[in-house]
C-alpha positions as CSV (number, residue, x, y, z in Angstrom):
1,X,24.4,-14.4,-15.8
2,X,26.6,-13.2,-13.3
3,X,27.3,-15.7,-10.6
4,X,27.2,-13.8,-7.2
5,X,27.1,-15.2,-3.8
6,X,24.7,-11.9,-2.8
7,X,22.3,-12.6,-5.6
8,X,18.9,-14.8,-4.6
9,X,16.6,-16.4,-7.2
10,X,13.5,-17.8,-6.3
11,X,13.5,-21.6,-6.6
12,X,12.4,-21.7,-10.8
13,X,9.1,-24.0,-9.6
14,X,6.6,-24.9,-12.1
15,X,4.3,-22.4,-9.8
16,X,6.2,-19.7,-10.4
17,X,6.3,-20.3,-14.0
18,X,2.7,-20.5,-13.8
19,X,2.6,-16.8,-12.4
20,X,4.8,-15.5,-14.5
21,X,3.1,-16.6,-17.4
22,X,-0.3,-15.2,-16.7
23,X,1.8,-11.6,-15.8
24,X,4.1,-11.8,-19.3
25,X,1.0,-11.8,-21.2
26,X,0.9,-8.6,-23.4
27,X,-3.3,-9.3,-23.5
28,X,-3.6,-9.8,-19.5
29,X,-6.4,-7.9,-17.6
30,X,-5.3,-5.4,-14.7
31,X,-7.0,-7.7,-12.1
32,X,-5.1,-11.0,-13.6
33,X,-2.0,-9.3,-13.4
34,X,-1.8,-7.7,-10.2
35,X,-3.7,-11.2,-8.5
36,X,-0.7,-12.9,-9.7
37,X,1.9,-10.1,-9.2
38,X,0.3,-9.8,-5.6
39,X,1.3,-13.6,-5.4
40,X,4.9,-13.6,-6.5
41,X,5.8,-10.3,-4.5
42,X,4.8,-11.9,-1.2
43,X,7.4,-14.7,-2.2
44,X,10.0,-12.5,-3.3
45,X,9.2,-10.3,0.6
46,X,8.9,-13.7,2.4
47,X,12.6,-14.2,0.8
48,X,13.9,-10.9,1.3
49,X,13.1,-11.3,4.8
50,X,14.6,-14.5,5.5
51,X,17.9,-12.3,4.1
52,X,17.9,-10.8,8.0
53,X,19.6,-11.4,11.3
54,X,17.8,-14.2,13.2
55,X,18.8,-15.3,17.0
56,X,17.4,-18.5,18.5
57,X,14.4,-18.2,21.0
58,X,12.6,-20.7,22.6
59,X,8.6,-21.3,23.0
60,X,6.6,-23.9,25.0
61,X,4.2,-25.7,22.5
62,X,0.3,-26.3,23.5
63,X,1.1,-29.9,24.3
64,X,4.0,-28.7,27.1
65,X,7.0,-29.1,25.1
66,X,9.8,-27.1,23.9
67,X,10.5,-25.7,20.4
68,X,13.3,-24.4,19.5
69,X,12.6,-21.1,17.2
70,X,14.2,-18.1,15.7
71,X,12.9,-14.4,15.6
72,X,14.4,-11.1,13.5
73,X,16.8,-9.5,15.8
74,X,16.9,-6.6,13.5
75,X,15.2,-3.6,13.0
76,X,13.5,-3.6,9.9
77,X,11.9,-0.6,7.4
78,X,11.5,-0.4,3.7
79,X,12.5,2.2,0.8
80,X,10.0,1.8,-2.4
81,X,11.6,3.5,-5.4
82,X,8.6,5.7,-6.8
83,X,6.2,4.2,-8.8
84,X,6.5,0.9,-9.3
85,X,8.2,-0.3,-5.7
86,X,4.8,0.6,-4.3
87,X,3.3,-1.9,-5.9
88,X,5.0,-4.1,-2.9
89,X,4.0,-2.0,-0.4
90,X,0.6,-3.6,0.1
91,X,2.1,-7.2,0.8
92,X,4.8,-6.2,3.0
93,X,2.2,-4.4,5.0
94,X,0.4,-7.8,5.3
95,X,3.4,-9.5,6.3
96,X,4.9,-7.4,8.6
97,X,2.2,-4.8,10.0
98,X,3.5,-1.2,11.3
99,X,6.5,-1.3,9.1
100,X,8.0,1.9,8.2
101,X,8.1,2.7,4.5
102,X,10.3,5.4,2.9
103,X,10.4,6.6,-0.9
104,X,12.4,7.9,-3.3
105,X,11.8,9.1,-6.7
106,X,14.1,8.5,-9.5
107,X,13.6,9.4,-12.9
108,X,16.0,8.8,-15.8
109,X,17.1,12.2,-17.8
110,X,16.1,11.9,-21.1
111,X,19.1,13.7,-22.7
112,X,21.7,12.4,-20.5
113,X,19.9,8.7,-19.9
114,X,21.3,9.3,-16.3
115,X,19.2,8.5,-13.7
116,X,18.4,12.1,-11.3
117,X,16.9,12.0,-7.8
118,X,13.8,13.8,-7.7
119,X,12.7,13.3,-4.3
120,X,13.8,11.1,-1.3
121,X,11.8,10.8,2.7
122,X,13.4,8.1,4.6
123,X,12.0,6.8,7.8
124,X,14.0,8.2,11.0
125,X,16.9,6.3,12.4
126,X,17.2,4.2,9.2
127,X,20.7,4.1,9.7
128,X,20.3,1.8,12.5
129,X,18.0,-0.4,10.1
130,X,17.9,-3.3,8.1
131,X,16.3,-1.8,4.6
132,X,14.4,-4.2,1.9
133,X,14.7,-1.8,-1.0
134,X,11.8,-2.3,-3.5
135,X,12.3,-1.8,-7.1
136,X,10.7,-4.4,-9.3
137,X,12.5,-3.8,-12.3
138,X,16.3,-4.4,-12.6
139,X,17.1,-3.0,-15.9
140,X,20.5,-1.3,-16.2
141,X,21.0,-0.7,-13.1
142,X,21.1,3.2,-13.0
143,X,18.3,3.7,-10.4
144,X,19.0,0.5,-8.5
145,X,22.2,2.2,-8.0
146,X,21.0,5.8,-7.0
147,X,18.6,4.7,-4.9
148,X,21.2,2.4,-2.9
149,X,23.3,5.2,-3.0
150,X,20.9,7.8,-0.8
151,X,20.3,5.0,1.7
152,X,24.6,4.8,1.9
153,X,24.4,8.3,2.4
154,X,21.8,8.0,5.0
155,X,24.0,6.1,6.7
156,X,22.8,2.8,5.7
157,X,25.4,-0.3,5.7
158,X,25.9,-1.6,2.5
159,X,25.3,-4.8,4.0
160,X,22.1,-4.1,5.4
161,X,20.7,-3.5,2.0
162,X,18.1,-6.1,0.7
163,X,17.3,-4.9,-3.0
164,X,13.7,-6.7,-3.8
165,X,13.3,-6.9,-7.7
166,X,10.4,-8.7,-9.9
167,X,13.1,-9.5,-12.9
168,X,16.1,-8.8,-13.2
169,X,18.6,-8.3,-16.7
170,X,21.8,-9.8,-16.3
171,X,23.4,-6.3,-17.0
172,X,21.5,-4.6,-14.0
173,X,22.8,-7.6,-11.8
174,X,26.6,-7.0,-12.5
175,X,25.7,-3.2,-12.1
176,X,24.7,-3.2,-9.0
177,X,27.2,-6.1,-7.8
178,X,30.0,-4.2,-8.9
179,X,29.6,-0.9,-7.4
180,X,27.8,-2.4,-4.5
181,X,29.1,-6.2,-3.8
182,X,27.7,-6.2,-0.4
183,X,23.7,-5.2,-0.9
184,X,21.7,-8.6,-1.1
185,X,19.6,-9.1,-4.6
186,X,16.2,-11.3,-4.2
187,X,14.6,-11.5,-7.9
188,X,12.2,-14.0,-9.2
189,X,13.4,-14.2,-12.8
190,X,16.5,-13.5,-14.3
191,X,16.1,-12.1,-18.2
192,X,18.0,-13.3,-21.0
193,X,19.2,-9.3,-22.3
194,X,18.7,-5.9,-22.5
195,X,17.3,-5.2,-26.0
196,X,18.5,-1.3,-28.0
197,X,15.8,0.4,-26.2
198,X,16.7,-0.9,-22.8
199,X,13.7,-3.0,-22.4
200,X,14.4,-6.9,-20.9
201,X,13.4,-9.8,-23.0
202,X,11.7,-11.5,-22.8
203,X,10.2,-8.7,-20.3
204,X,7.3,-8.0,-18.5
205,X,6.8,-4.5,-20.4
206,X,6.6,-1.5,-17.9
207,X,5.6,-2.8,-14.7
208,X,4.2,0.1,-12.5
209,X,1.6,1.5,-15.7
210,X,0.7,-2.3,-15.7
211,X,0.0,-2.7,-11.9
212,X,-1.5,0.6,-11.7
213,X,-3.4,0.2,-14.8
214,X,-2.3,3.2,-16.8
215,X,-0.7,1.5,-20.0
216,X,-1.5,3.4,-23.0
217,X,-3.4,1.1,-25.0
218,X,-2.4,2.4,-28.0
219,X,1.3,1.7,-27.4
């Protein structure tokens, strides 16, 4: 696993583990799997958040006395890579109301295995913003990558970059540090590999036909 100051893993609690296992198993119903999906994203947006600019600001308690807060001084939007980022859309909406949510649609070319953008509609002045990028599944690294790469050219600071992932393979980590060392990583669970077909193990399968319910069950 590559050790990067920009990479955040979830605290590996025996809750989590919990979660996870329900959502790993190949015979989990759709309303098991996204209850307890629903439940992991909203610790993995709740962390992703806390990866933004805070300033100090005071409030006066009901008893009369003084605490000493913080609030986001940023602005803030998100960027769900079609299908599966969607899948976070629904939480972050719950935890931060009236957010602005972009997309961008990234598929990988089945002769060349390179990823190809397909389609991209970014909220306006997202330059200016702090962008949680939601991609649950951290494979290679090939459409973590393009996608950061449309924000950059939207004038998005690397820096400014929060990618949000479900798992993460160790070779889609050191992708994405490498070509961009600066973008913040927030995963619940790093895999052990990449098996021949690309697939993580142990895995989670494909995430967005599982959330949306459209796994072939013959497969």
């Amino acid at each position: 696993m590559p050790a990067q100051h920009n990479l955040h893993l979830l605290p590996q609690t025996s809750q989590l583990r919990a979660l996870h296992t329900v959502v790993r198993d190949r015979h989990a119903g759709l309303d098991a799997f996204v209850l307890h999906s629903r439940r992991i994203i909203r610790l993995l947006l709740e962390a992703g958040l806390d990866q933004l600019p805070f300033t100090e600001h005071h409030v006066t308690t009901p008893v009369g006395a003084t605490y000493r807060g913080l609030r986001h001084t940023a602005d803030v939007c998100a960027v769900a890579v079609v299908r599966a980022g969607e899948s976070m859309e629904a939480e972050l909406r719950d935890i931060h109301p009236g957010i602005r949510i972009g997309k961008i649609l990234i598929q990988r070319d089945k002769q060349t295995k390179l990823p190809h953008l397909y389609y991209s509609h970014l909220p306006p002045g997202i330059a200016d913003s702090h962008v949680l990028l939601l991609e649950p599944m951290l494979a290679t690294g090939g459409s973590a990558n393009a996608a950061i790469d449309v924000l950059l050219k939207a004038g998005v600071r690397e820096e400014h970059i929060v990618l949000i992932d479900f798992i993460a393979a160790p070779e889609g980590i050191r992708a994405v540090t490498e070509a961009h060392p600066h973008v913040r990583i927030v995963v619940s669970s790093i895999e052990e590999r990449l098996n021949d077909n690309a697939f993580m193990v142990p895995g989670i399968g494909d995430f967005g036909d599982r959330y949306f319910g459209t796994t072939d069950p013959g497969a």
